[in-house]
N, CA, C and O atoms as a Maestro MAE file, in Angstrom:
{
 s_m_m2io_version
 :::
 2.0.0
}

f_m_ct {
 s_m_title
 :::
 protein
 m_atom[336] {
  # First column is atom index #
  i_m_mmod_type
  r_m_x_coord
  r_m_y_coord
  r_m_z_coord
  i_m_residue_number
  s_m_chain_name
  s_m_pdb_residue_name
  s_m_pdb_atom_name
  i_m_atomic_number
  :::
  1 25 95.982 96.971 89.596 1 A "UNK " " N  " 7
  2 3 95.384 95.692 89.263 1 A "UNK " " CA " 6
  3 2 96.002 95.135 87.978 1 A "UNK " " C  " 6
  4 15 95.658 93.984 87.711 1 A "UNK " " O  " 8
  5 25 96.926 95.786 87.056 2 A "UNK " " N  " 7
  6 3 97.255 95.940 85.679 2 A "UNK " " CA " 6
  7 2 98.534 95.047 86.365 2 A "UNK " " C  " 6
  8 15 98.508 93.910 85.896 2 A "UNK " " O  " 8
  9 25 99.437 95.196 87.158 3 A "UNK " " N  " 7
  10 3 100.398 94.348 87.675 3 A "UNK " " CA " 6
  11 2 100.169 93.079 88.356 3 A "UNK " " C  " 6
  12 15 101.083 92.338 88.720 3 A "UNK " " O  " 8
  13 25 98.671 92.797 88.555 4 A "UNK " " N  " 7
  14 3 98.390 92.025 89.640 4 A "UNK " " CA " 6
  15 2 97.861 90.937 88.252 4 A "UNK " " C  " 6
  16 15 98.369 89.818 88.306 4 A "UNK " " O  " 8
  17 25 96.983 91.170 87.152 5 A "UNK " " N  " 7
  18 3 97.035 90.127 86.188 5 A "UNK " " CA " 6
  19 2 98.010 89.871 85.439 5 A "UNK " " C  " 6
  20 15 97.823 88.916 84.686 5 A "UNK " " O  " 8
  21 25 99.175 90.477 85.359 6 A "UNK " " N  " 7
  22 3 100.006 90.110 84.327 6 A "UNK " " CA " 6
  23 2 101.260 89.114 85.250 6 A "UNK " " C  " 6
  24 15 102.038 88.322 84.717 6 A "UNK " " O  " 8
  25 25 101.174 89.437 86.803 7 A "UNK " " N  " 7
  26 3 101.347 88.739 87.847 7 A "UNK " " CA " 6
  27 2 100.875 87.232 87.683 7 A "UNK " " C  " 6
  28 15 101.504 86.269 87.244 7 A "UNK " " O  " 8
  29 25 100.194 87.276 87.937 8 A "UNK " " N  " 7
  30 3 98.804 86.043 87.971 8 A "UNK " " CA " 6
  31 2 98.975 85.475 86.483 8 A "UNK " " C  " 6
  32 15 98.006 84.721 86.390 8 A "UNK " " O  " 8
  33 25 99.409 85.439 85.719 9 A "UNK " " N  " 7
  34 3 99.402 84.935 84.079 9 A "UNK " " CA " 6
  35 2 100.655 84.322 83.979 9 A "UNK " " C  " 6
  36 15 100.812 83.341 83.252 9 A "UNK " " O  " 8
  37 25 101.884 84.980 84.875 10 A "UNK " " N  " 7
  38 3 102.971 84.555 84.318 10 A "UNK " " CA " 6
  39 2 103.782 83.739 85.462 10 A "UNK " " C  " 6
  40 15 104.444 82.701 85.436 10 A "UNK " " O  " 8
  41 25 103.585 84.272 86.044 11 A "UNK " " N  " 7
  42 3 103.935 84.130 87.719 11 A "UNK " " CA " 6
  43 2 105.633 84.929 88.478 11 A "UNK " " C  " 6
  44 15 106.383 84.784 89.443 11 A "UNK " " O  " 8
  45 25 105.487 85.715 87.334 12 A "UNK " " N  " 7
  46 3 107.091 87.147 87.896 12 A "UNK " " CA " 6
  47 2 106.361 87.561 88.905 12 A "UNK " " C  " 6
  48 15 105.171 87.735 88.641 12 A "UNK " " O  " 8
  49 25 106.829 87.850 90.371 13 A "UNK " " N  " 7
  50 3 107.127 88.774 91.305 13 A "UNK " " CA " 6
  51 2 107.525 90.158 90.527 13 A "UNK " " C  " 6
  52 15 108.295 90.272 89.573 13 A "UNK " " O  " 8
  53 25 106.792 91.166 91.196 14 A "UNK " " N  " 7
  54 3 106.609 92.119 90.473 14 A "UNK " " CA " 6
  55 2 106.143 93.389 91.880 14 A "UNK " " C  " 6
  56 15 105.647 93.093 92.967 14 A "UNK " " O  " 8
  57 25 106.521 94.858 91.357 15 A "UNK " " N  " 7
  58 3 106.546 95.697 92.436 15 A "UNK " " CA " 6
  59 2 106.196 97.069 92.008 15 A "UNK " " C  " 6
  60 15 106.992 97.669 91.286 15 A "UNK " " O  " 8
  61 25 104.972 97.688 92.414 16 A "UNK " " N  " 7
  62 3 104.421 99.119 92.292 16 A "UNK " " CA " 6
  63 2 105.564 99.725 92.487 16 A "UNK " " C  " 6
  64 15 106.307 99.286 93.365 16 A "UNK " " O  " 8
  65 25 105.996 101.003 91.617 17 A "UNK " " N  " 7
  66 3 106.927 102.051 91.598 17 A "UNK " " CA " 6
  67 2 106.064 103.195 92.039 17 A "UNK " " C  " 6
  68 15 105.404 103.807 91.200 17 A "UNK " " O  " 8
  69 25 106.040 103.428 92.960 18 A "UNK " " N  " 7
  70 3 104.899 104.060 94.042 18 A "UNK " " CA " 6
  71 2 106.086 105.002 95.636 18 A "UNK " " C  " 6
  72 15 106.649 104.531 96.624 18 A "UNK " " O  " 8
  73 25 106.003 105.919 95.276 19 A "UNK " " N  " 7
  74 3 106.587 106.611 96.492 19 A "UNK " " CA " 6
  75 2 105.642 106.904 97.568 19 A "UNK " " C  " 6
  76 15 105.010 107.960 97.536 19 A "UNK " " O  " 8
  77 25 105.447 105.838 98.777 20 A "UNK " " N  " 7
  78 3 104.760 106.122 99.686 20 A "UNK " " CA " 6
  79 2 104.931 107.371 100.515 20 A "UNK " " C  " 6
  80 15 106.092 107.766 100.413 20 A "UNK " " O  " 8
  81 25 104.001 108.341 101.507 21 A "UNK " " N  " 7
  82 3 103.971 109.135 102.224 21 A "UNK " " CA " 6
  83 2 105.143 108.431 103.325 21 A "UNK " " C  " 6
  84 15 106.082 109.022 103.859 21 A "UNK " " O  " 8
  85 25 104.790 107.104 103.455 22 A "UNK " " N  " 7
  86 3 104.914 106.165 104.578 22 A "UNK " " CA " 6
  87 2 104.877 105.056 105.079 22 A "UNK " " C  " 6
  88 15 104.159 104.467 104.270 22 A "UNK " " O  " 8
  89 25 105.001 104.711 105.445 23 A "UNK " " N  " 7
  90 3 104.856 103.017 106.005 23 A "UNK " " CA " 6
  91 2 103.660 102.687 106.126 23 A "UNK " " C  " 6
  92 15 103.359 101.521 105.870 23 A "UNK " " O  " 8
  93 25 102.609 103.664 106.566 24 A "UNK " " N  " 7
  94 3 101.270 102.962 107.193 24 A "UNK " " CA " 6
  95 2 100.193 103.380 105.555 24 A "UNK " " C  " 6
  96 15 99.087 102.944 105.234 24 A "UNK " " O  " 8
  97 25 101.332 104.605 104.666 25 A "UNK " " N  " 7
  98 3 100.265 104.679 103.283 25 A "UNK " " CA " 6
  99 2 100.413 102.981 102.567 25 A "UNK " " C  " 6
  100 15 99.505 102.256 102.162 25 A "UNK " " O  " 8
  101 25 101.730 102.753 102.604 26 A "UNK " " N  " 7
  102 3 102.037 101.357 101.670 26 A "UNK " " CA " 6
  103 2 100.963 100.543 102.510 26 A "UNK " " C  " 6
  104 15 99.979 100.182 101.864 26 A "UNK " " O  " 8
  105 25 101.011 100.156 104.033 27 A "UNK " " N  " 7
  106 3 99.883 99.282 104.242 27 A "UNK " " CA " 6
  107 2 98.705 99.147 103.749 27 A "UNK " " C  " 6
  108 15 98.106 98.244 103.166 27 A "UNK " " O  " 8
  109 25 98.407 100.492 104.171 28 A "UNK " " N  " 7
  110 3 96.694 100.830 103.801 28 A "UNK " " CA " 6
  111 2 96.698 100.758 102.010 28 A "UNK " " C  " 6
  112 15 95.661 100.551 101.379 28 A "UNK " " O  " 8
  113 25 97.878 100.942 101.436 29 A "UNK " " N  " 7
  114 3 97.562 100.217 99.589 29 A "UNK " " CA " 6
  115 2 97.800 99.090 99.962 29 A "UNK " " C  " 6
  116 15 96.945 98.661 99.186 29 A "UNK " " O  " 8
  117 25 98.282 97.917 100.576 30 A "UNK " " N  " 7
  118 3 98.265 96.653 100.754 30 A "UNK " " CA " 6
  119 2 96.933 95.884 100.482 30 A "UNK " " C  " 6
  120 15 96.551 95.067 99.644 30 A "UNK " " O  " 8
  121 25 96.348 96.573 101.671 31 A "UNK " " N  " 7
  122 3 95.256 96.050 101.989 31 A "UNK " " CA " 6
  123 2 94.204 96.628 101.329 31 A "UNK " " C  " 6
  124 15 93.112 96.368 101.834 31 A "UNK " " O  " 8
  125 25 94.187 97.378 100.293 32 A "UNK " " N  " 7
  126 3 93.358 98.213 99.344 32 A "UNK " " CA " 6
  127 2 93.090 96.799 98.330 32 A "UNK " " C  " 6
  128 15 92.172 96.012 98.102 32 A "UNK " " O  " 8
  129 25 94.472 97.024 97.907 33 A "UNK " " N  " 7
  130 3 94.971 95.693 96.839 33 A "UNK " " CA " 6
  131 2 94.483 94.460 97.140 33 A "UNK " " C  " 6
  132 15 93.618 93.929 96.442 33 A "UNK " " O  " 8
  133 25 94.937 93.963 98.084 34 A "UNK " " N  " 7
  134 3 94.077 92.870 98.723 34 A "UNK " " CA " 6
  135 2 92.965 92.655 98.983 34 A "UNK " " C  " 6
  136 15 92.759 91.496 99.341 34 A "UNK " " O  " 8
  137 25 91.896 93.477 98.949 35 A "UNK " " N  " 7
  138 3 90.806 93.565 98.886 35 A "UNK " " CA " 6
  139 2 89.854 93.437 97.675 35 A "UNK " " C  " 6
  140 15 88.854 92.768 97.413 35 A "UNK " " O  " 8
  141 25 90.611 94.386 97.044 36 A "UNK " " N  " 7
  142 3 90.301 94.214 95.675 36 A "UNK " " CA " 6
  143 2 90.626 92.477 94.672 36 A "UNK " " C  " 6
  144 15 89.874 92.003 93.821 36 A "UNK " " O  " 8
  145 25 91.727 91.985 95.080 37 A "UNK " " N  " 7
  146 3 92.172 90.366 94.572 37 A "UNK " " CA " 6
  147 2 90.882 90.052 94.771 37 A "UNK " " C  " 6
  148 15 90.058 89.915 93.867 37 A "UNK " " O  " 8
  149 25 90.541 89.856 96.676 38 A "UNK " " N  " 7
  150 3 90.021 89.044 96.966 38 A "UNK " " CA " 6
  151 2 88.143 89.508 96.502 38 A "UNK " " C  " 6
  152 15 87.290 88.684 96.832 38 A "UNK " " O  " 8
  153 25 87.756 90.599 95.886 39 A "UNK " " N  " 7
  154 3 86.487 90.447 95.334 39 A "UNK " " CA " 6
  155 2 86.606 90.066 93.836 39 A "UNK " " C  " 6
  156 15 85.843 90.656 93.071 39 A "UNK " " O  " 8
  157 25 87.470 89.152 93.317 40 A "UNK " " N  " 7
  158 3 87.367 88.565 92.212 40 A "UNK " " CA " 6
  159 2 86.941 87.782 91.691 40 A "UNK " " C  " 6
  160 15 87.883 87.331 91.038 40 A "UNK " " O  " 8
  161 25 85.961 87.131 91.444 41 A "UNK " " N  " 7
  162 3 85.296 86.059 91.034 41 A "UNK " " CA " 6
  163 2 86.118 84.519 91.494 41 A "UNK " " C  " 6
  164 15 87.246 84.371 91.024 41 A "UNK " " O  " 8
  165 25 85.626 83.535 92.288 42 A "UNK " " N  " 7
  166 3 86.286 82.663 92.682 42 A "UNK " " CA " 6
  167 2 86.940 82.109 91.446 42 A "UNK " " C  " 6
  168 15 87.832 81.397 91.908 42 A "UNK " " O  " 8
  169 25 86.997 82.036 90.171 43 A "UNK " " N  " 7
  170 3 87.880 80.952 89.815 43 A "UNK " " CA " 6
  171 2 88.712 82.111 88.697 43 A "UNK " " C  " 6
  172 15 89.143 81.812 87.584 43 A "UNK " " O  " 8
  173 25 88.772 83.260 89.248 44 A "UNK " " N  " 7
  174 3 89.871 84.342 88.840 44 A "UNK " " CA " 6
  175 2 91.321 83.820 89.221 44 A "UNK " " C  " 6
  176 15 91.674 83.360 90.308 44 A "UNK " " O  " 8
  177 25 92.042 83.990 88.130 45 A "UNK " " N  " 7
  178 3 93.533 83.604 88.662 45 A "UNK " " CA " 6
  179 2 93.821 85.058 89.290 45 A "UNK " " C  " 6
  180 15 94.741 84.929 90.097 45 A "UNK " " O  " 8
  181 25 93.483 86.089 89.240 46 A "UNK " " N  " 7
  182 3 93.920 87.158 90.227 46 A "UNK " " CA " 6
  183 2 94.191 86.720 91.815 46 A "UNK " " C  " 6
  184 15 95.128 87.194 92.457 46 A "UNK " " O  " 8
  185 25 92.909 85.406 92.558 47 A "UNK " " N  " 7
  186 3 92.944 85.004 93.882 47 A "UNK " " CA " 6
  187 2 93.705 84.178 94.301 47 A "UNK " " C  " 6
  188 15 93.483 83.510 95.311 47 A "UNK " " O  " 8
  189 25 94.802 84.084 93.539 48 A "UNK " " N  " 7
  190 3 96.238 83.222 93.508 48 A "UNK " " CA " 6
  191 2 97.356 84.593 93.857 48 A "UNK " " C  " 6
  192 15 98.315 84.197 94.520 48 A "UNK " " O  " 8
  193 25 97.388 85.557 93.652 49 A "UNK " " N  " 7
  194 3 98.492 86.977 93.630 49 A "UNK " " CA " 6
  195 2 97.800 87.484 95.026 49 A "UNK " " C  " 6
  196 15 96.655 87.629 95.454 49 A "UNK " " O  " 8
  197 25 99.189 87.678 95.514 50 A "UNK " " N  " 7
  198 3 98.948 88.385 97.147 50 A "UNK " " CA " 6
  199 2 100.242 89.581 96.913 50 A "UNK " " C  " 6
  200 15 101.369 89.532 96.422 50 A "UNK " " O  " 8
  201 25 99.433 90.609 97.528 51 A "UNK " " N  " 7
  202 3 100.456 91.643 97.678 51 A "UNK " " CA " 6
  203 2 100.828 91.588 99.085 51 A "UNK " " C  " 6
  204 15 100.103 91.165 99.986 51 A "UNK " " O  " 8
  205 25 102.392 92.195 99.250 52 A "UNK " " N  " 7
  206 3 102.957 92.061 100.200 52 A "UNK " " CA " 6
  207 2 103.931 93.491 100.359 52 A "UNK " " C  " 6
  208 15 104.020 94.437 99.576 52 A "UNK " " O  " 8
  209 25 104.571 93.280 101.590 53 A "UNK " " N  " 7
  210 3 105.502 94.745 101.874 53 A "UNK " " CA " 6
  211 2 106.881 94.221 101.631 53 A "UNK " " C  " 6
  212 15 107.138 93.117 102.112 53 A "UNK " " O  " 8
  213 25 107.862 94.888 100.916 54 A "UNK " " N  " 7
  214 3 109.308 94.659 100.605 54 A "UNK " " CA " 6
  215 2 109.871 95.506 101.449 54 A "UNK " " C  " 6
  216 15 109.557 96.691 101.334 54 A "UNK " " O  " 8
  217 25 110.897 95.085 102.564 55 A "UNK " " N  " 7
  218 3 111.552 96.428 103.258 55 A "UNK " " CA " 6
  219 2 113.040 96.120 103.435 55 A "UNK " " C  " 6
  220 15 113.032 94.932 103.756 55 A "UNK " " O  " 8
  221 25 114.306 96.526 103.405 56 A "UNK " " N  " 7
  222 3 115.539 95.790 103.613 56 A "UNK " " CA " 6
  223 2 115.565 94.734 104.376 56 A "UNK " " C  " 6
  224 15 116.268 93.864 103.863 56 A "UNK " " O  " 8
  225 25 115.090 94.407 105.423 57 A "UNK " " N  " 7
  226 3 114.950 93.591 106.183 57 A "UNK " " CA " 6
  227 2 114.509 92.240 105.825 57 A "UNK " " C  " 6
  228 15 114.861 91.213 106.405 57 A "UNK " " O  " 8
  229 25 113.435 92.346 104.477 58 A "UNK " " N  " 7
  230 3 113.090 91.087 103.448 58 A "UNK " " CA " 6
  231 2 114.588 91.110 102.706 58 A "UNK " " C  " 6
  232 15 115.421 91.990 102.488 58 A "UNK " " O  " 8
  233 25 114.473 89.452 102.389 59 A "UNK " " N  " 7
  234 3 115.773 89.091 101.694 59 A "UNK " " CA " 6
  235 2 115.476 89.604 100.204 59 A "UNK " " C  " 6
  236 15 114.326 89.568 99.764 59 A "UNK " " O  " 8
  237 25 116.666 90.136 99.359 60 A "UNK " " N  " 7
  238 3 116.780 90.727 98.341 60 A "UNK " " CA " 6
  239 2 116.566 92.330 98.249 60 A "UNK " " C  " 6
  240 15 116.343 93.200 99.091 60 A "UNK " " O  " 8
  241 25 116.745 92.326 96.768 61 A "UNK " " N  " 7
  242 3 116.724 94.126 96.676 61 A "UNK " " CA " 6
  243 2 115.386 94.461 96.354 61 A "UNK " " C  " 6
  244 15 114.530 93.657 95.986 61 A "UNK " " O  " 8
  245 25 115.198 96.039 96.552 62 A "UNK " " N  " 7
  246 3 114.283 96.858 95.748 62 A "UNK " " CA " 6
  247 2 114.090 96.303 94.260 62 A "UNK " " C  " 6
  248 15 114.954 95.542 93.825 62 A "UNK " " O  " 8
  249 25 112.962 96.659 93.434 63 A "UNK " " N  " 7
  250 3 112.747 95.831 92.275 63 A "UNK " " CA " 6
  251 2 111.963 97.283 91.644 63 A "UNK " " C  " 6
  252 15 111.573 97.321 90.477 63 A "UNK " " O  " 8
  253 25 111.792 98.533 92.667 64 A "UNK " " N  " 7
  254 3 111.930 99.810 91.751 64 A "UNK " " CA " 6
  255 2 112.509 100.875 92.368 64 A "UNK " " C  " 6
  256 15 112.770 100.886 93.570 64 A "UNK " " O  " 8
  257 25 112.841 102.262 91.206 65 A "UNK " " N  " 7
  258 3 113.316 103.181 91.692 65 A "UNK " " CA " 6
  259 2 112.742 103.597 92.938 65 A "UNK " " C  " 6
  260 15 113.586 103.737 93.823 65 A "UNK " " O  " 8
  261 25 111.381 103.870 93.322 66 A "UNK " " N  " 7
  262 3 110.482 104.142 94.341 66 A "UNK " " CA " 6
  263 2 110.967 103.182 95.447 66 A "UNK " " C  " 6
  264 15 110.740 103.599 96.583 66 A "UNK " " O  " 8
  265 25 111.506 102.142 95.374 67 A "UNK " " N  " 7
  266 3 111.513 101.242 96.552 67 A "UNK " " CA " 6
  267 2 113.050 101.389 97.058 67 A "UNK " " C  " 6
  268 15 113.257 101.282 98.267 67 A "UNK " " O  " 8
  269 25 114.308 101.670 96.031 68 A "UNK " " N  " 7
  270 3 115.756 102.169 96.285 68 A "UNK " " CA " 6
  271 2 115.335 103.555 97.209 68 A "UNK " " C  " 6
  272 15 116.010 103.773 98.215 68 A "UNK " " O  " 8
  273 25 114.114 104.572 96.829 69 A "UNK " " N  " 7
  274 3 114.446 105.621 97.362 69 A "UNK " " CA " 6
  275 2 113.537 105.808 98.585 69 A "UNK " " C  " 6
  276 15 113.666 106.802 99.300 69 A "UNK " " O  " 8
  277 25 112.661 104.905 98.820 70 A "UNK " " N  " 7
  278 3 111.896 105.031 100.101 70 A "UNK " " CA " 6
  279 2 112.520 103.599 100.926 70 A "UNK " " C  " 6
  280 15 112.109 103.712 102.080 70 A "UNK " " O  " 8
  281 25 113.002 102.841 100.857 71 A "UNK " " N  " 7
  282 3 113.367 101.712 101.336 71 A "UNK " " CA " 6
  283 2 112.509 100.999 101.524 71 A "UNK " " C  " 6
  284 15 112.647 100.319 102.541 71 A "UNK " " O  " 8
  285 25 111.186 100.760 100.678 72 A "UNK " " N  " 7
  286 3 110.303 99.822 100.685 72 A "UNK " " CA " 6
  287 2 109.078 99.844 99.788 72 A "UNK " " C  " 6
  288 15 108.480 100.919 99.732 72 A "UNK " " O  " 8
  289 25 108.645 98.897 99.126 73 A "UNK " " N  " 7
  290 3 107.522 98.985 97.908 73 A "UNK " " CA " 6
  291 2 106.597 97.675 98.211 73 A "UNK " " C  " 6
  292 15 106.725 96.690 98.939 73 A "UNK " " O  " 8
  293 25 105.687 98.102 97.377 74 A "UNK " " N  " 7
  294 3 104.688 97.179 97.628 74 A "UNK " " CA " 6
  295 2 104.564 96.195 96.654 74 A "UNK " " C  " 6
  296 15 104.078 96.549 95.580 74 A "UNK " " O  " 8
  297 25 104.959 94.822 96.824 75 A "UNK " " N  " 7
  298 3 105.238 93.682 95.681 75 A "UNK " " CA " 6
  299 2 103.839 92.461 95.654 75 A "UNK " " C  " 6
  300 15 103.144 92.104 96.605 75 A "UNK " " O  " 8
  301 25 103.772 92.040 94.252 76 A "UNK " " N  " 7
  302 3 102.555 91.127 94.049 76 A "UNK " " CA " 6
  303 2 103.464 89.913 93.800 76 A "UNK " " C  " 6
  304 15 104.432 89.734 93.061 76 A "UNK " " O  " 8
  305 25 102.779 89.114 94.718 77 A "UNK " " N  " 7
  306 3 103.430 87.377 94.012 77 A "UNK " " CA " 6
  307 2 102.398 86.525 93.980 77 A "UNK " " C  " 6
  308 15 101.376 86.649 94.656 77 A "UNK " " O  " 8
  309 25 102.710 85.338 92.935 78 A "UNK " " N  " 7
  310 3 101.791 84.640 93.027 78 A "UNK " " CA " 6
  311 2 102.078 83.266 93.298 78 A "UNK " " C  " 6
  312 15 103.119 82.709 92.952 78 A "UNK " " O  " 8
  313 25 101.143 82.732 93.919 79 A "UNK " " N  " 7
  314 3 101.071 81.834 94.891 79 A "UNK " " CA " 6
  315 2 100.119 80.067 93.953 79 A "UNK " " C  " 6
  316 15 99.430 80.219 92.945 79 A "UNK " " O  " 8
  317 25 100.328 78.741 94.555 80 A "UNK " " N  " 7
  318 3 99.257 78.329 93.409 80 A "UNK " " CA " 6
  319 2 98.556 77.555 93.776 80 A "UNK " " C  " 6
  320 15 98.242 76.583 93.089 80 A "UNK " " O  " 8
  321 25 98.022 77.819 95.213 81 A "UNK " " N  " 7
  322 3 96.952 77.817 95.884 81 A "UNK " " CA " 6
  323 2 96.203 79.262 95.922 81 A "UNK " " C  " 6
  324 15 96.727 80.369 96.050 81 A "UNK " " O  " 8
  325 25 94.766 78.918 95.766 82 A "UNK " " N  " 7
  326 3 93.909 80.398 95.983 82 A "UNK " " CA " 6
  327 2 94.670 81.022 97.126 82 A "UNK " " C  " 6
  328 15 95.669 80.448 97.561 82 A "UNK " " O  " 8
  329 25 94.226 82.245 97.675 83 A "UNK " " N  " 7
  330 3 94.274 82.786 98.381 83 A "UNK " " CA " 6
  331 2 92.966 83.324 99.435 83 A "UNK " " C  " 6
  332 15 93.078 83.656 100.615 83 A "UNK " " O  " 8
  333 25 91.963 83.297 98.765 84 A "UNK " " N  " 7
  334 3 91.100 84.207 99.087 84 A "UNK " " CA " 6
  335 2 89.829 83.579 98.993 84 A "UNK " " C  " 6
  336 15 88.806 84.215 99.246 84 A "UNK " " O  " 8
  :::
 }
 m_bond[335] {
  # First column is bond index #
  i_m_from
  i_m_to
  i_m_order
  :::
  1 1 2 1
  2 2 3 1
  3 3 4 2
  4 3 5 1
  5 5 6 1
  6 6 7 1
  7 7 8 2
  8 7 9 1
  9 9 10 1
  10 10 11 1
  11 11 12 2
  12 11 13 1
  13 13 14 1
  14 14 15 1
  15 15 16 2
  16 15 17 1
  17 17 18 1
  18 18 19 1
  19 19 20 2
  20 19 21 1
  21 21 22 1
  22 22 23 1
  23 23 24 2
  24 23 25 1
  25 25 26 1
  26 26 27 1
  27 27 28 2
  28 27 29 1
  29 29 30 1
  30 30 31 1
  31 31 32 2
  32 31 33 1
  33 33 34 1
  34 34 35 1
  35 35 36 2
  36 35 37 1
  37 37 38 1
  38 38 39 1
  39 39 40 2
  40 39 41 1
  41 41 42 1
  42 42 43 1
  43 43 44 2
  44 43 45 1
  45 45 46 1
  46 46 47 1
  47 47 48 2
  48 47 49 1
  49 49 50 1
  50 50 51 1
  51 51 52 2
  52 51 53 1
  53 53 54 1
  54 54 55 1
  55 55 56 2
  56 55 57 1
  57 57 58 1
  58 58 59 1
  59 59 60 2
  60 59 61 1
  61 61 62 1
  62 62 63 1
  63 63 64 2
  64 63 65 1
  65 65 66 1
  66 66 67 1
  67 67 68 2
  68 67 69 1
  69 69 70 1
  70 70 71 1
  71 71 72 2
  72 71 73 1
  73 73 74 1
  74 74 75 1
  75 75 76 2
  76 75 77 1
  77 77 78 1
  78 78 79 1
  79 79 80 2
  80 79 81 1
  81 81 82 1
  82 82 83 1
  83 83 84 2
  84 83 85 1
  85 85 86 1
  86 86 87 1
  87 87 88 2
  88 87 89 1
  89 89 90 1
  90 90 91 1
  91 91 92 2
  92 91 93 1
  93 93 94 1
  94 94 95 1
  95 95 96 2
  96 95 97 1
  97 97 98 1
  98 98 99 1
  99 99 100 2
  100 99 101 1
  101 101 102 1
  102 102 103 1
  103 103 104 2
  104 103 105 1
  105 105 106 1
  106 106 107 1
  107 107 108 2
  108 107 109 1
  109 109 110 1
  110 110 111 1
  111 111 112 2
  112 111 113 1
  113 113 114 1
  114 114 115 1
  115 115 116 2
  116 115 117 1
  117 117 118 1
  118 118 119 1
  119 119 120 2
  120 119 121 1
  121 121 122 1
  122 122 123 1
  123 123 124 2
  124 123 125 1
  125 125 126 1
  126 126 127 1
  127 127 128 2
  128 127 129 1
  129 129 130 1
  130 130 131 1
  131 131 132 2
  132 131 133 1
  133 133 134 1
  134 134 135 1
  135 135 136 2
  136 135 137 1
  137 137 138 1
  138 138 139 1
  139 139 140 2
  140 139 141 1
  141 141 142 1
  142 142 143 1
  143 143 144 2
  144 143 145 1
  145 145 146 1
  146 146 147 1
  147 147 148 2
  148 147 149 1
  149 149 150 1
  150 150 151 1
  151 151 152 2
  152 151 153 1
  153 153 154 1
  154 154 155 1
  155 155 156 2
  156 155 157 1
  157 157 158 1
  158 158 159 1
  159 159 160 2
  160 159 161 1
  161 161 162 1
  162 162 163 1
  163 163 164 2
  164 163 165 1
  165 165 166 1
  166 166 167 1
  167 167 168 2
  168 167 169 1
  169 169 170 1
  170 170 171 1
  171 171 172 2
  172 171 173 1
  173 173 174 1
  174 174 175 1
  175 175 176 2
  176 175 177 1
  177 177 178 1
  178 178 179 1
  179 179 180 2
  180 179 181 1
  181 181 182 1
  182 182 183 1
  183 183 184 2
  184 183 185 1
  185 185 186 1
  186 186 187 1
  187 187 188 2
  188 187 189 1
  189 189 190 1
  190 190 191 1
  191 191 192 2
  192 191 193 1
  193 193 194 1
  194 194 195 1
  195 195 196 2
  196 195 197 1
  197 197 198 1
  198 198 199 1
  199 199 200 2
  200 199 201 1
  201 201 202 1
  202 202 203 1
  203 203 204 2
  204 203 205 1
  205 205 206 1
  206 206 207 1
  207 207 208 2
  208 207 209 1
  209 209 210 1
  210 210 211 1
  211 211 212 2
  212 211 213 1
  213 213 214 1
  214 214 215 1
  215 215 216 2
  216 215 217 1
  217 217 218 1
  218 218 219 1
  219 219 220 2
  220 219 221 1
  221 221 222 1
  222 222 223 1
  223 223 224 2
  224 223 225 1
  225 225 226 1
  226 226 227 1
  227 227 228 2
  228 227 229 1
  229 229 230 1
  230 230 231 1
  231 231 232 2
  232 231 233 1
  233 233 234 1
  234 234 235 1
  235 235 236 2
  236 235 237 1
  237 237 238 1
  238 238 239 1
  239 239 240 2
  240 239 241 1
  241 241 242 1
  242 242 243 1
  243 243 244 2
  244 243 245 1
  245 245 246 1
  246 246 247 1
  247 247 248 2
  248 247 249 1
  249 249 250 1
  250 250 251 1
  251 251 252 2
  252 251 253 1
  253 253 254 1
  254 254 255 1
  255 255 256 2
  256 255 257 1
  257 257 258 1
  258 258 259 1
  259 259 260 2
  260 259 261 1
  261 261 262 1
  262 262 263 1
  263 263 264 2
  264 263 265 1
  265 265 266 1
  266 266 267 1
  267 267 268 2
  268 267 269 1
  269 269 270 1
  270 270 271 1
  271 271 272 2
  272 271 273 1
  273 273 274 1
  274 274 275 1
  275 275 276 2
  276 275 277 1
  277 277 278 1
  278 278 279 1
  279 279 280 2
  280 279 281 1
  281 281 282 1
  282 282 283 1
  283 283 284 2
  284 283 285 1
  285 285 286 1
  286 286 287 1
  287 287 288 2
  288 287 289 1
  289 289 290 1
  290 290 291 1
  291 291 292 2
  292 291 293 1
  293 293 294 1
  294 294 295 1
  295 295 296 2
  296 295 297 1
  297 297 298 1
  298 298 299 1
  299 299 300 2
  300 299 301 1
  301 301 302 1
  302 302 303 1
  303 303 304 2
  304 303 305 1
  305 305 306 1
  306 306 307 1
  307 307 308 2
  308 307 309 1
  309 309 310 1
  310 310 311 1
  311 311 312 2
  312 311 313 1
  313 313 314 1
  314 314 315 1
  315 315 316 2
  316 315 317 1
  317 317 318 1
  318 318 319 1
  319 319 320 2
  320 319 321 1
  321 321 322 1
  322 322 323 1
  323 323 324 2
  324 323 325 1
  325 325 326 1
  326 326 327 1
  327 327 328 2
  328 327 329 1
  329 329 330 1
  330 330 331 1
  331 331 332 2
  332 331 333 1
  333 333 334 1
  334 334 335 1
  335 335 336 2
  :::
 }
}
C-alpha cells in the first residue's frame, strides 16, 4: 500500500519487487491490492491507482529485479478518473 500512495501523489508507474510462486500468486496479490484501493474512503487519491500484471507480452521492460527474473511483476498506475 506504501507504493500505491506514493503512486497516487506523484503519478510514477511503479512495480512490487516480489518473486511470485506464479502466475495465479501475482493474480491473487492483484486482486488483494485491488481490494484493498478500492476500500478507501471515496475521496482517497489511493481510488485513482490500479494495480495491474506486467508480462513480456505488455509493451516495455521489467521495472524490478523480481520481474527480469520471473518474467512478470505486479505494477500500480495511476489513472485520473476514480476507479472504484
Amino acid at each position: 500500500m506504501e507504493l500505491a500512495a506514493v503512486t497516487a501523489e506523484d503519478g510514477r508507474q511503479r512495480a512490487l519487487d516480489f518473486v511470485p510462486a506464479g502466475l495465479e500468486d501475482l493474480l491473487m496479490l492483484r486482486l488483494a491490492v485491488r481490494d484493498r484501493l478500492a476500500s478507501s474512503p471515496s475521496e482517497s487519491p489511493l481510488r485513482h491507482v490500479m494495480p495491474w500484471l506486467w508480462r513480456p507480452e505488455s509493451t516495455g521492460a521489467p521495472l524490478t529485479e523480481a520481474g527480469r527474473s520471473a518474467g512478470m511483476e505486479l505494477r500500480l498506475s495511476r489513472y485520473a478518473s476514480p476507479l472504484y
